[in-house]
Backbone as JSON, one array per atom type, in Angstrom:
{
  "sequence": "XXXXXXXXXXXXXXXXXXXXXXXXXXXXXXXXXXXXXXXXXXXXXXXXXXXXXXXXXXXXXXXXXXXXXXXXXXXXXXXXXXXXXXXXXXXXXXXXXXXXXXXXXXXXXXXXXXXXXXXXXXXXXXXXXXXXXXXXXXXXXXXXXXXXXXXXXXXXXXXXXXXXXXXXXXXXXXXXXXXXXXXXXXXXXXXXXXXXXXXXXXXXXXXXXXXXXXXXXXXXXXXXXXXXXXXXXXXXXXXXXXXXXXXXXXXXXXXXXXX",
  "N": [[0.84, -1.2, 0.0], [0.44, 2.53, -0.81], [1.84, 5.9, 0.07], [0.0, 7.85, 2.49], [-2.5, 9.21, 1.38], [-3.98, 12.29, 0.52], [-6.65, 13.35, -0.59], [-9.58, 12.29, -2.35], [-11.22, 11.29, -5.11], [-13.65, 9.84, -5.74], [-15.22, 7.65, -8.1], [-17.65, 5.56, -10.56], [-18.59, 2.76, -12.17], [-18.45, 3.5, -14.82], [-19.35, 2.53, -17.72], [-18.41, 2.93, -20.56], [-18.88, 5.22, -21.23], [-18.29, 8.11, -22.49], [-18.99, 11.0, -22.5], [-19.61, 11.8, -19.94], [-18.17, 10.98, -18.4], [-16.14, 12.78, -19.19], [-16.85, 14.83, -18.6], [-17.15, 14.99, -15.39], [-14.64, 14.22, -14.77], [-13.43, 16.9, -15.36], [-14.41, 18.54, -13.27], [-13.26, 20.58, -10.79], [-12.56, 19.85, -8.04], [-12.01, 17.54, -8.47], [-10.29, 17.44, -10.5], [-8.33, 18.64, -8.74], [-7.93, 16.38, -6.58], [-5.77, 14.15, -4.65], [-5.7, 11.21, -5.9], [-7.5, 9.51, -7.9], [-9.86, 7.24, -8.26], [-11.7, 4.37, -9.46], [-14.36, 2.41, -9.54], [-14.92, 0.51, -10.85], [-16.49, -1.49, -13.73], [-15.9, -0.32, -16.24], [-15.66, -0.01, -18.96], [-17.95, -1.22, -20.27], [-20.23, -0.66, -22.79], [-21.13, 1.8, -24.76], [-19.02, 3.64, -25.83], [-16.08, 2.56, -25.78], [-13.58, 1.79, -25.79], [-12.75, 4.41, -25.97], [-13.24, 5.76, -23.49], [-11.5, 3.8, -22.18], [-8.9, 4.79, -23.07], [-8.97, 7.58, -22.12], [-8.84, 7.04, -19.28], [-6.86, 6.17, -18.99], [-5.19, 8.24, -19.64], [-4.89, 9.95, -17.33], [-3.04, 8.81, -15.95], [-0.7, 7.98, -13.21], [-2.16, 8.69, -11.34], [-4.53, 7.46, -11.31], [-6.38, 4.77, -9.88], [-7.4, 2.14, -11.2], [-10.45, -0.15, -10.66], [-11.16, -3.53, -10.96], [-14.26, -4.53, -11.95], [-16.97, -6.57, -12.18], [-18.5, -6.53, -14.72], [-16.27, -6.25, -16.09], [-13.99, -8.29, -16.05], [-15.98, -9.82, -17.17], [-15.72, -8.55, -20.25], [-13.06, -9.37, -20.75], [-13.36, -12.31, -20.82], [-14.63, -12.5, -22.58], [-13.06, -11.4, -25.26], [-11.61, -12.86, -25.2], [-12.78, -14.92, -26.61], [-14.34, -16.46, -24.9], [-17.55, -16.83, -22.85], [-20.22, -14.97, -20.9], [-22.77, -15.22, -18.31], [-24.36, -13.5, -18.82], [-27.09, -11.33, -20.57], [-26.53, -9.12, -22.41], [-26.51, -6.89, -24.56], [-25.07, -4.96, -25.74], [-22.36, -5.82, -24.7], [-20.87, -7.6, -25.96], [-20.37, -6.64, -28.58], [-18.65, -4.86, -27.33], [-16.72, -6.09, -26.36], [-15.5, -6.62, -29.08], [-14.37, -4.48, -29.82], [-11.97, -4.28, -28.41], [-8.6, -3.32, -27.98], [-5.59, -5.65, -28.27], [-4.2, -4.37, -25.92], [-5.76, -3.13, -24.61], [-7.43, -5.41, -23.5], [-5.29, -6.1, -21.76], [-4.61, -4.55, -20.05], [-7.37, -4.45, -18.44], [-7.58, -7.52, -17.81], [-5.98, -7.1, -15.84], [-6.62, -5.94, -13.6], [-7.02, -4.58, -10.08], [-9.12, -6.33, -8.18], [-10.24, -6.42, -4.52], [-9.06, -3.01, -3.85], [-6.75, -1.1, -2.21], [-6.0, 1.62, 0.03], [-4.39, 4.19, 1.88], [-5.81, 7.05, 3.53], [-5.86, 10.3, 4.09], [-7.35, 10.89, 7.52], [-9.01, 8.49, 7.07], [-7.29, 6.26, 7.35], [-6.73, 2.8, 6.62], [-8.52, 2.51, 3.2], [-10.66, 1.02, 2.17], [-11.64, -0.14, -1.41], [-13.21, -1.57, -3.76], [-15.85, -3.98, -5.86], [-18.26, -4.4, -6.34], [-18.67, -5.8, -3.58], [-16.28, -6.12, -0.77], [-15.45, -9.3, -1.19], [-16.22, -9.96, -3.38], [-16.8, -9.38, -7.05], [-19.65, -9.27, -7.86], [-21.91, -9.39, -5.77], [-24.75, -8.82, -4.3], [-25.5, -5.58, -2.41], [-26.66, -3.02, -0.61], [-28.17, 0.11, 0.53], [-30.6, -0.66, 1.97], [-30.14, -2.81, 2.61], [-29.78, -5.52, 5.03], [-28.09, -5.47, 8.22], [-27.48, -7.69, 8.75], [-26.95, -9.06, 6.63], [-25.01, -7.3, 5.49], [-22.82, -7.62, 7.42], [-21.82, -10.12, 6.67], [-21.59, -9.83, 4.28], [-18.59, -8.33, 4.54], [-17.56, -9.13, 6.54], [-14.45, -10.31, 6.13], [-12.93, -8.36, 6.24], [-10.2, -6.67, 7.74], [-10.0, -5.7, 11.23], [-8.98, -3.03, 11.52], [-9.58, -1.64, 9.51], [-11.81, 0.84, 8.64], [-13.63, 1.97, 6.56], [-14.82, 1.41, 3.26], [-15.63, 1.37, 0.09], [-17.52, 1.35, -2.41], [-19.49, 0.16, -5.36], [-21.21, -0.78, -8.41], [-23.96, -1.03, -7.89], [-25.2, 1.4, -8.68], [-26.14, 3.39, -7.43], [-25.77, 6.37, -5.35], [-25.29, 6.13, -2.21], [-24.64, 6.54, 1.51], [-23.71, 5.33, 4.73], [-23.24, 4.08, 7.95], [-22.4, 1.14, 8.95], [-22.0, -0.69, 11.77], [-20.44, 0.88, 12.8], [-18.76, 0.84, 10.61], [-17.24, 2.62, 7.76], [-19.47, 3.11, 5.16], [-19.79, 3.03, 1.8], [-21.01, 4.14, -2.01], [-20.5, 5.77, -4.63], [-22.22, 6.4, -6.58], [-23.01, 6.13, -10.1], [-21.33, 7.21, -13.26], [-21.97, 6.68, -15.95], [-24.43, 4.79, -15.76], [-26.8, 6.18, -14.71], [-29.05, 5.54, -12.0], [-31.68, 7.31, -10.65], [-31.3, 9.77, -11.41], [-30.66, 11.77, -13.86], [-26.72, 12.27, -14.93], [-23.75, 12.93, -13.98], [-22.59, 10.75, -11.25], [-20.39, 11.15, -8.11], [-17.61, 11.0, -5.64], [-16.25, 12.57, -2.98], [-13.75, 12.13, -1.15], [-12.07, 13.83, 1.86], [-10.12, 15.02, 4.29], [-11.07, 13.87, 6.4], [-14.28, 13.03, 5.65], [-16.98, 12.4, 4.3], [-18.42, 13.0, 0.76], [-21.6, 13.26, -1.42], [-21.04, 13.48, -4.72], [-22.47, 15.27, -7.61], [-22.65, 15.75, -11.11], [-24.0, 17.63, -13.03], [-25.32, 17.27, -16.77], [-25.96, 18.07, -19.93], [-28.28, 15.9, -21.12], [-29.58, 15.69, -23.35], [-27.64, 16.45, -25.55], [-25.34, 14.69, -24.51], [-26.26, 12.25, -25.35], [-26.75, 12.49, -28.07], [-24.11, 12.91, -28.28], [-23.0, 10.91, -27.92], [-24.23, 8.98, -30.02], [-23.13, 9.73, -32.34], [-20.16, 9.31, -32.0], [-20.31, 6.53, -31.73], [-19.84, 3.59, -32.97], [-21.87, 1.48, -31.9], [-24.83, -0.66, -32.49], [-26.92, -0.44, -31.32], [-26.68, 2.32, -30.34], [-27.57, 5.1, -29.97], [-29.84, 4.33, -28.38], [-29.53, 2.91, -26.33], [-27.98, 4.31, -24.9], [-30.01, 6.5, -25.01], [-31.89, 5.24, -22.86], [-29.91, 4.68, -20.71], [-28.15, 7.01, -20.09], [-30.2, 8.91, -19.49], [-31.06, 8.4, -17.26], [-33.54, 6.63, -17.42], [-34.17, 4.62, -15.8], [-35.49, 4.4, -12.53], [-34.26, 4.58, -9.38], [-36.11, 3.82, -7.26], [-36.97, 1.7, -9.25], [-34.45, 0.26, -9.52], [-34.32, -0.75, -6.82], [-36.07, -2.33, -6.82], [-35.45, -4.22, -8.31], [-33.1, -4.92, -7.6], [-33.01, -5.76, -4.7], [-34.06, -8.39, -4.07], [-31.56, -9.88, -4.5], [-30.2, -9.86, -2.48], [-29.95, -11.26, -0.68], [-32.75, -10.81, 0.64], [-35.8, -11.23, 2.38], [-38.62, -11.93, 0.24], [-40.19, -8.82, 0.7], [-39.12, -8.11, 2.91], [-37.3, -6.19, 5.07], [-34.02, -3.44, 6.3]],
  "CA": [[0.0, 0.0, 0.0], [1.55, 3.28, -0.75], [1.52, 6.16, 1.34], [-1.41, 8.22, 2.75], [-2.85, 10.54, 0.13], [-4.88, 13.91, 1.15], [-8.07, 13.7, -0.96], [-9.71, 11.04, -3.58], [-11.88, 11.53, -6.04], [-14.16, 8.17, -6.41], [-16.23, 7.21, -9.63], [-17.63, 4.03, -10.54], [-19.53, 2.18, -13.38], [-18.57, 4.26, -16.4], [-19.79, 1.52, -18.76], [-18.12, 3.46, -21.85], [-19.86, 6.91, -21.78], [-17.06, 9.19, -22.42], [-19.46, 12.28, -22.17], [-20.76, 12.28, -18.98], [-16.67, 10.96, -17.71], [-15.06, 14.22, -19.4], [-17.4, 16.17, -17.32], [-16.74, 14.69, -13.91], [-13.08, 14.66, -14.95], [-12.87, 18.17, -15.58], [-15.18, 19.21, -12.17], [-12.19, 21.25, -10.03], [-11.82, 18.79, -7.02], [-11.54, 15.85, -9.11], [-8.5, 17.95, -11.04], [-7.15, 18.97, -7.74], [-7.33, 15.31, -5.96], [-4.46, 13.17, -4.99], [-6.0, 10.03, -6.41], [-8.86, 9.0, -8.73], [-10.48, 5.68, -7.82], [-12.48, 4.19, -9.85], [-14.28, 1.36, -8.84], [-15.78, -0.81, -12.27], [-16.85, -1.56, -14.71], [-15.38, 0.83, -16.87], [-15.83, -0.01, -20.41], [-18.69, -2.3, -20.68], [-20.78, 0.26, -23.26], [-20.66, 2.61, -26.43], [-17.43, 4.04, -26.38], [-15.12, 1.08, -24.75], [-12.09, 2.17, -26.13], [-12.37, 5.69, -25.64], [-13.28, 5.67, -21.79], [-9.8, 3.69, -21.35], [-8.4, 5.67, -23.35], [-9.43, 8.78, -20.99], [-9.02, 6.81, -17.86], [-5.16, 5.46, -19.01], [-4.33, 9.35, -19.3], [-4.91, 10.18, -15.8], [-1.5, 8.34, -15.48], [-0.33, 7.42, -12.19], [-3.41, 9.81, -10.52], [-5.44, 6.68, -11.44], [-6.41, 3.15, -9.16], [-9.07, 1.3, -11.46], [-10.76, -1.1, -9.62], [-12.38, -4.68, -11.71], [-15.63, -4.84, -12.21], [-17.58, -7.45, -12.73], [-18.18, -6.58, -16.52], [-14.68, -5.96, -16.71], [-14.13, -9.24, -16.27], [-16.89, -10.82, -18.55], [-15.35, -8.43, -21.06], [-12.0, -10.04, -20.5], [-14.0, -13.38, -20.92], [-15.84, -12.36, -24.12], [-12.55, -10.69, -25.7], [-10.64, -14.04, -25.66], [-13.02, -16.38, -27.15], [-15.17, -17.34, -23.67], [-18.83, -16.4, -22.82], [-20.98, -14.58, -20.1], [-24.0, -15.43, -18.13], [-25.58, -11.51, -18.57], [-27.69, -10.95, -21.64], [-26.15, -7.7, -22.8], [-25.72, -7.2, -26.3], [-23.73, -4.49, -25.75], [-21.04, -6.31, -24.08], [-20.29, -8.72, -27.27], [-19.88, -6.31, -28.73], [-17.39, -3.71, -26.55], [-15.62, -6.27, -25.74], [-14.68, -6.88, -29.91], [-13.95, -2.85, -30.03], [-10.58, -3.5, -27.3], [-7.46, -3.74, -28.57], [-4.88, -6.4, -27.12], [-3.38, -3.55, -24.58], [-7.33, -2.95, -23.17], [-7.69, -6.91, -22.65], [-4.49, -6.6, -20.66], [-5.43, -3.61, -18.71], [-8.82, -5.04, -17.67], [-6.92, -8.48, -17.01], [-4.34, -6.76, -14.58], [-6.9, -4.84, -12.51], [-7.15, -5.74, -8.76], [-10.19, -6.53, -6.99], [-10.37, -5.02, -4.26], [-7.67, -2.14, -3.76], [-6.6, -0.44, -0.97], [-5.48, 3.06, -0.12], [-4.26, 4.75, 3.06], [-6.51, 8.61, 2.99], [-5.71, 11.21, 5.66], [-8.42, 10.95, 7.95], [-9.76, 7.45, 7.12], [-6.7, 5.43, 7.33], [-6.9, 2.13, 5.23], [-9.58, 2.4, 2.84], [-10.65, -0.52, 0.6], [-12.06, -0.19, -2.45], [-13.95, -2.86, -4.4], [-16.7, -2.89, -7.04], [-19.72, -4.76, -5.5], [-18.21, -5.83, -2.31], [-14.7, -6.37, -0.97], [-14.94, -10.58, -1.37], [-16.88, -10.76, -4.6], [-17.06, -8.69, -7.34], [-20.65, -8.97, -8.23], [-22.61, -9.83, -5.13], [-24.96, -7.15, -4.48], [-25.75, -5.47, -1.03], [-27.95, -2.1, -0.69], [-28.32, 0.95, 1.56], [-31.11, -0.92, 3.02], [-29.72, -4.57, 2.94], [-29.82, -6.09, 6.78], [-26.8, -5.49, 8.99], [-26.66, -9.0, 9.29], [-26.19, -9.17, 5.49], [-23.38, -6.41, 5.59], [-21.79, -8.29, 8.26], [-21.45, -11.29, 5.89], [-19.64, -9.12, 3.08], [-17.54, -7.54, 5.3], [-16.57, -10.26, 7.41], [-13.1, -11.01, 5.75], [-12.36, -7.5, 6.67], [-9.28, -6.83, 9.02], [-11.17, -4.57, 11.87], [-9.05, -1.5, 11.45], [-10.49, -0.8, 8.21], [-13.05, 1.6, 9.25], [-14.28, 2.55, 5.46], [-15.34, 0.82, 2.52], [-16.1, 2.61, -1.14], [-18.21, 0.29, -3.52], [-19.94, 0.1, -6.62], [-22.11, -1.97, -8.48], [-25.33, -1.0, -8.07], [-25.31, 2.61, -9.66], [-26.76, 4.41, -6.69], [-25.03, 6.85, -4.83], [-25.42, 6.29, -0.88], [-23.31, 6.69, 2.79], [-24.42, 4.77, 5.3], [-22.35, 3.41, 8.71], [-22.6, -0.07, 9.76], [-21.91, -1.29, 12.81], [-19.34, 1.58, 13.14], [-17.94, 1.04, 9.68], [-18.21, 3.72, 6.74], [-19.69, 2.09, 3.92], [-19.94, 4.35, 0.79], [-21.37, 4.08, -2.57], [-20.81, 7.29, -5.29], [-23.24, 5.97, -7.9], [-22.71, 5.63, -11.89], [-21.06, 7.81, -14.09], [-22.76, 6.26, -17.3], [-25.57, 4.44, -16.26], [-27.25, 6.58, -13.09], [-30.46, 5.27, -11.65], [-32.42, 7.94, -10.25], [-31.02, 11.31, -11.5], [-28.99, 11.88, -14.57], [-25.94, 13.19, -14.87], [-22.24, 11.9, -13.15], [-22.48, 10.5, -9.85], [-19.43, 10.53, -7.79], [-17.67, 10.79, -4.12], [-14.86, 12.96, -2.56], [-12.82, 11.45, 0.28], [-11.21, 14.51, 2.14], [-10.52, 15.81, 5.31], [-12.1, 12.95, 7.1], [-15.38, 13.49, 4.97], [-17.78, 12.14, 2.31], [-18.61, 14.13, 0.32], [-21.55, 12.88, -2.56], [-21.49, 14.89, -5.99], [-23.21, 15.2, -8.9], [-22.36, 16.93, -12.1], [-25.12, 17.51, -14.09], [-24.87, 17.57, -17.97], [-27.26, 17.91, -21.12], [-28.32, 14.76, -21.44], [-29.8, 15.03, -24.94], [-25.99, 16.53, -26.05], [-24.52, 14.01, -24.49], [-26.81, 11.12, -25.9], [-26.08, 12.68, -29.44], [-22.76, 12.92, -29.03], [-22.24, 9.11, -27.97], [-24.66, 8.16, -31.32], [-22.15, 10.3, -33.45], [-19.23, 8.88, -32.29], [-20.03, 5.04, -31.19], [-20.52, 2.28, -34.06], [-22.37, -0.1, -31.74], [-25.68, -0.06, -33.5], [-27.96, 0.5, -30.7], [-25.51, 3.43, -28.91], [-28.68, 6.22, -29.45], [-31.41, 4.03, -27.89], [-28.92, 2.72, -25.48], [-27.75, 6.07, -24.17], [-31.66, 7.39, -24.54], [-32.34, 4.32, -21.68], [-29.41, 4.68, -19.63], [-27.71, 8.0, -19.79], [-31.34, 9.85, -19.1], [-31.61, 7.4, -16.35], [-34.87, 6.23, -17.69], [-34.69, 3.75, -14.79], [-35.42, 5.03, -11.05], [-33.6, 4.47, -8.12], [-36.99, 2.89, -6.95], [-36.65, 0.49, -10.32], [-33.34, -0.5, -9.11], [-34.05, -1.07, -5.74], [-37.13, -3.3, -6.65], [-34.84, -5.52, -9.36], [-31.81, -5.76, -6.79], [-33.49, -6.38, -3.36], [-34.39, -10.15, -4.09], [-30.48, -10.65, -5.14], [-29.4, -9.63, -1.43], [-30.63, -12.48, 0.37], [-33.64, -10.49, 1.9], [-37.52, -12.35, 2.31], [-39.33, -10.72, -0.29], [-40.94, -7.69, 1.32], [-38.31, -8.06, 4.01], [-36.15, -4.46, 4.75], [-33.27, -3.68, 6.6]],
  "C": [[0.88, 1.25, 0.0], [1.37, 4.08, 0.03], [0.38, 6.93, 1.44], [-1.07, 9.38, 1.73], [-3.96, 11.18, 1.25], [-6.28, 13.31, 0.78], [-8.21, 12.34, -2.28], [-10.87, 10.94, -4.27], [-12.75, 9.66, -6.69], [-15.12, 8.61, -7.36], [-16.16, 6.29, -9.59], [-18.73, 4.45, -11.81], [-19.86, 3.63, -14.32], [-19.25, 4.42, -17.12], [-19.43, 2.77, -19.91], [-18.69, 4.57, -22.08], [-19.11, 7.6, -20.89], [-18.16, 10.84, -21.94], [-19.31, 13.19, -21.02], [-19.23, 12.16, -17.87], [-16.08, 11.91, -17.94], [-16.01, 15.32, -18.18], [-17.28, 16.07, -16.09], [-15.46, 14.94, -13.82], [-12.6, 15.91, -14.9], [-13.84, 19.15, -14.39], [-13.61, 19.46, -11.19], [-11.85, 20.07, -9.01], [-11.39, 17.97, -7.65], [-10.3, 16.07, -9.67], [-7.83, 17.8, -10.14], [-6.88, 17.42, -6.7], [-6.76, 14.84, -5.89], [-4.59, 11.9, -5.79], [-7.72, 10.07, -6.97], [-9.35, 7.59, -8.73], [-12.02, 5.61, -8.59], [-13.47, 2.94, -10.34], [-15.11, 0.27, -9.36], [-16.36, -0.78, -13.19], [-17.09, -0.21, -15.6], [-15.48, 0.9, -18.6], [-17.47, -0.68, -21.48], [-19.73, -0.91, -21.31], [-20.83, 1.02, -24.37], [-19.65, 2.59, -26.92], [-16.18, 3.15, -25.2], [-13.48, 1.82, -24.6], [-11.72, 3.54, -25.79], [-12.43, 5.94, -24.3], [-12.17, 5.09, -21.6], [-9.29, 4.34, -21.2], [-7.99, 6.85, -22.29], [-9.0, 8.42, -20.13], [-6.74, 6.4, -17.77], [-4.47, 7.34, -18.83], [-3.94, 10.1, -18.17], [-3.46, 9.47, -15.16], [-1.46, 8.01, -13.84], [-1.65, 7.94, -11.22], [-4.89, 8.48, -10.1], [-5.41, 5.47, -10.63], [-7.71, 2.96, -10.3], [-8.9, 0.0, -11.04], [-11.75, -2.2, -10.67], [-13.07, -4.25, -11.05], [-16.15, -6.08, -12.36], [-17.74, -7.12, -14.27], [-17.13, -6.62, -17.07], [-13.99, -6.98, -16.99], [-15.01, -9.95, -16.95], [-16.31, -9.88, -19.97], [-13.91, -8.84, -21.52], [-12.64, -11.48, -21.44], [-14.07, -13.21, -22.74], [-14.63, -12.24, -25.22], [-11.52, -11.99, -26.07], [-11.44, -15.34, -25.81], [-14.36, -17.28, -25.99], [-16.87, -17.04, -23.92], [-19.31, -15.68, -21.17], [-22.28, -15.01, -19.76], [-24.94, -13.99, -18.45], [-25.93, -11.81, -20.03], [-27.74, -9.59, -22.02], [-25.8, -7.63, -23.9], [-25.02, -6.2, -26.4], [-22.29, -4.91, -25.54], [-20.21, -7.39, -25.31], [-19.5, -7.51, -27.77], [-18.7, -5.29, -28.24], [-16.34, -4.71, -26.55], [-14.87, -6.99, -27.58], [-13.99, -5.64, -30.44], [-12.11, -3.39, -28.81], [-9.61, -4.39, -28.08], [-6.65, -4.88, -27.57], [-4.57, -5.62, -25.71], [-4.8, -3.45, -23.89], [-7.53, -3.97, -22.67], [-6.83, -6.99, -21.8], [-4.44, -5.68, -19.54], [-6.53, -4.06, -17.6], [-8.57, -6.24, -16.83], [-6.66, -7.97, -15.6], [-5.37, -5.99, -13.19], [-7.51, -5.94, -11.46], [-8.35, -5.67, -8.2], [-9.45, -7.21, -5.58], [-8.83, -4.45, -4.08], [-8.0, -1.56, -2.74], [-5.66, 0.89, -1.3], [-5.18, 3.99, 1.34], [-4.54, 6.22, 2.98], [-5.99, 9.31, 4.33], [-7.34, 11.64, 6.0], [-9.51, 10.02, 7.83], [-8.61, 6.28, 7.34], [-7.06, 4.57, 6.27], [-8.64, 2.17, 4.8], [-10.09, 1.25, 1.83], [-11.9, -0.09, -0.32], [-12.5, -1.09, -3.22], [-14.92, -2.16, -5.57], [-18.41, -3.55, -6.35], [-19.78, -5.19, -4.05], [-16.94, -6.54, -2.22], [-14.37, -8.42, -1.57], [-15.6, -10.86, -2.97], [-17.32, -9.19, -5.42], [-18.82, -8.49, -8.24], [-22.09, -8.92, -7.39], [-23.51, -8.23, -5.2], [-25.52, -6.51, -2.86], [-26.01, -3.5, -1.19], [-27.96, -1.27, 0.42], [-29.42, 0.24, 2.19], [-31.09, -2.15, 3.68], [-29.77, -4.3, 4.87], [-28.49, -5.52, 7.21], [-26.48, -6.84, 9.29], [-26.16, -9.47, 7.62], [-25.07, -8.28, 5.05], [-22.47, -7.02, 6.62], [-21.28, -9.06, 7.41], [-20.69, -10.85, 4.72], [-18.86, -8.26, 3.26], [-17.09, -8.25, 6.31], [-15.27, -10.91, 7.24], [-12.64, -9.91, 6.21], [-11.12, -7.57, 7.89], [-9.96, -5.46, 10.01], [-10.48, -3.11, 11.78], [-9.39, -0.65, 10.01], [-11.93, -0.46, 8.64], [-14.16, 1.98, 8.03], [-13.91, 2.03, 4.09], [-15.89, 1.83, 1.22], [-16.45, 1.2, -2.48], [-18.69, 0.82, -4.34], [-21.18, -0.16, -7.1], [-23.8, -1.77, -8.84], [-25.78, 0.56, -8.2], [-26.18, 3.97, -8.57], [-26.34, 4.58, -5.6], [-25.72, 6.61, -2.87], [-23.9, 6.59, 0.25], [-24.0, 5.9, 4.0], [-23.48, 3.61, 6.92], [-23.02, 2.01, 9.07], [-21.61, -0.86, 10.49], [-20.05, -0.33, 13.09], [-18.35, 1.84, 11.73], [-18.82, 2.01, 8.57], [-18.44, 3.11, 5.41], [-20.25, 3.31, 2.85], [-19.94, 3.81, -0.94], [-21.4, 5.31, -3.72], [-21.62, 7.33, -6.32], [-22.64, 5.73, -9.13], [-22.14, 6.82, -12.41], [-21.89, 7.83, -15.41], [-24.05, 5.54, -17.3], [-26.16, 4.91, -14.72], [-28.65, 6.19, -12.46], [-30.58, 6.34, -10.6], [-32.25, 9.14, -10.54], [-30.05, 11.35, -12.53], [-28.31, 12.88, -14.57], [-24.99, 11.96, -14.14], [-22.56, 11.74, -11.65], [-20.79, 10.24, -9.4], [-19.33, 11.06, -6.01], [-16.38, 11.51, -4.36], [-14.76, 12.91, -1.13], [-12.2, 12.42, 0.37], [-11.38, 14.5, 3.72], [-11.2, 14.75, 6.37], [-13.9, 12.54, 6.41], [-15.78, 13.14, 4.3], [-18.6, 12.85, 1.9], [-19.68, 13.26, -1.21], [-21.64, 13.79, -3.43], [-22.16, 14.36, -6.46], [-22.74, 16.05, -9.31], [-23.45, 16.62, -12.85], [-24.34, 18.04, -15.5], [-26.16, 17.65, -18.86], [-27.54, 16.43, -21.42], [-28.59, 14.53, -22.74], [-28.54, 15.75, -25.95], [-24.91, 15.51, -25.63], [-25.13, 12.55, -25.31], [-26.56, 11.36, -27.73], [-24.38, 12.58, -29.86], [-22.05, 11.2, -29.16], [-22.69, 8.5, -29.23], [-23.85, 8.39, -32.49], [-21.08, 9.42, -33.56], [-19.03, 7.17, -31.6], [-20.33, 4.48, -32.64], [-21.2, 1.12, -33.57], [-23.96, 0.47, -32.28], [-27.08, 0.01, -32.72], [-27.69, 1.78, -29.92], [-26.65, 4.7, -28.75], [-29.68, 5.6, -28.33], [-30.9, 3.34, -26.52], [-28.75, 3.7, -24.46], [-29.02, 6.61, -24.17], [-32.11, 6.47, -23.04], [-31.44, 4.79, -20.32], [-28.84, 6.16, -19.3], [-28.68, 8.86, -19.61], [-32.08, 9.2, -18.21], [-33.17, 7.28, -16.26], [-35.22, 5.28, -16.25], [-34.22, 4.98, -13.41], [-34.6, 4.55, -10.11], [-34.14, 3.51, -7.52], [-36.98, 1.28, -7.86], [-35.96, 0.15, -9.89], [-33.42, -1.27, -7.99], [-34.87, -2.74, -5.57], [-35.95, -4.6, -7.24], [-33.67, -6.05, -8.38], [-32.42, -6.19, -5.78], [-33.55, -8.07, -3.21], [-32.68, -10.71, -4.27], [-29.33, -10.09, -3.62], [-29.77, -10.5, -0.02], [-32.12, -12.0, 1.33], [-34.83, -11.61, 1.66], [-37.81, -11.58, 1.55], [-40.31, -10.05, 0.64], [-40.27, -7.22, 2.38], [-37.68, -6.39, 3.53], [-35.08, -5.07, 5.88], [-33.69, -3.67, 7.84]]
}
């Protein structure tokens, strides 16, 4: 682990929509942060290649964190298959050149980071033992115990993924933190993200034009649904509520059960 950084600029779930990433990228804190963490599934989407692209220039400034897609585009990119029914993902993952399959390879689930004012922080993309499980601002505390039970106890704070909606939320003393989607936001469009300072979470939002950015991804993607794609996800057609209904059953609760 290297040494403690000041401030950290989290993002998660890209999925290939450069638009809505140049605009979070270029929001002042995120310039001025020591580190950019960014915590999955990063390509799976329109523009595959160009979101690396973007994310490789950030040079050393950068931790990306697997994904679960990141890995099925790994999968897909050398010949394998996926259980998800995404027809985007066939194709993104025949848009990456050899150097993006070995990027995506190389990335660590989970990463760690020593912050001033949180000590070690771990980073993951759906939770620290598994990168796709899924677990919910209102999941149980006895189901956050269970994907946080490999934890070593002085990790006090936790920064996940996964499920595209930004929360903060302590359990059982630990800080568990969520900055939402960049590219595919359920409940509000525009960039979701998180700044780690100072002791502090901090969630943003950058808002953008959505119907300039949904034109600009149809201009410059060749996958051949990238308008009607980006009209669904980048104008977060789906709610927060939608999400919560489709994930809840995939976090071990009873149906109707809460936290």
């Amino acid at each position: 682990m290297s040494s403690e950084v000041g401030s950290v600029a989290v993002l998660s779930d890209v999925h290939g929509v450069l638009p809505v990433l140049e605009a979070v990228l270029a929001e002042p804190d995120v310039v001025a942060a020591d580190r950019v963490v960014v915590t999955g599934d990063h390509a799976a989407g329109p523009q595959p290649v160009a979101v690396l692209d973007r994310l490789r220039a950030l040079g050393e400034r950068a931790l990306l964190v697997r994904g679960n897609a990141d890995r099925e585009l790994v999968a897909l990119a050398r010949g394998g298959g996926t259980d998800i029914p995404d027809p985007v993902a066939p194709w993104a993952a025949a848009q990456l050149r050899p150097d993006d399959v070995a990027l995506l390879a190389g990335l660590p689930h989970p990463a760690e980071l020593a912050v001033r004012g949180f000590g070690r922080v771990v980073f993951c993309h759906a939770t620290p033992r598994d990168d796709e499980e899924v677990v919910l601002v209102d999941s149980s505390l006895e189901r956050w115990a269970e994907v946080l039970g490999g934890l070593d106890a002085d990790i006090a704070t936790v920064v996940m993924g996964h499920t595209h909606m930004p929360f903060v939320r302590l359990v059982d003393r630990r800080l568990c933190v969520n900055p939402g989607s960049v590219g595919m936001p359920y409940g509000r469009a525009g960039g979701s993200w998180a700044l780690l300072r100072d002791g502090q979470v901090e969630l943003r939002h950058t808002p953008v034009d959505v119907e300039v950015a949904v034109a600009a991804i149809a201009t410059a993607s060749t996958y051949p649904g990238a308008e009607e794609w980006a009209r669904e996800y980048v104008t977060s057609a789906n709610s927060d509520a939608d999400a919560l209904r489709a994930f809840g059953p995939r976090d071990g609760r009873h149906v109707g059960g809460s936290a």
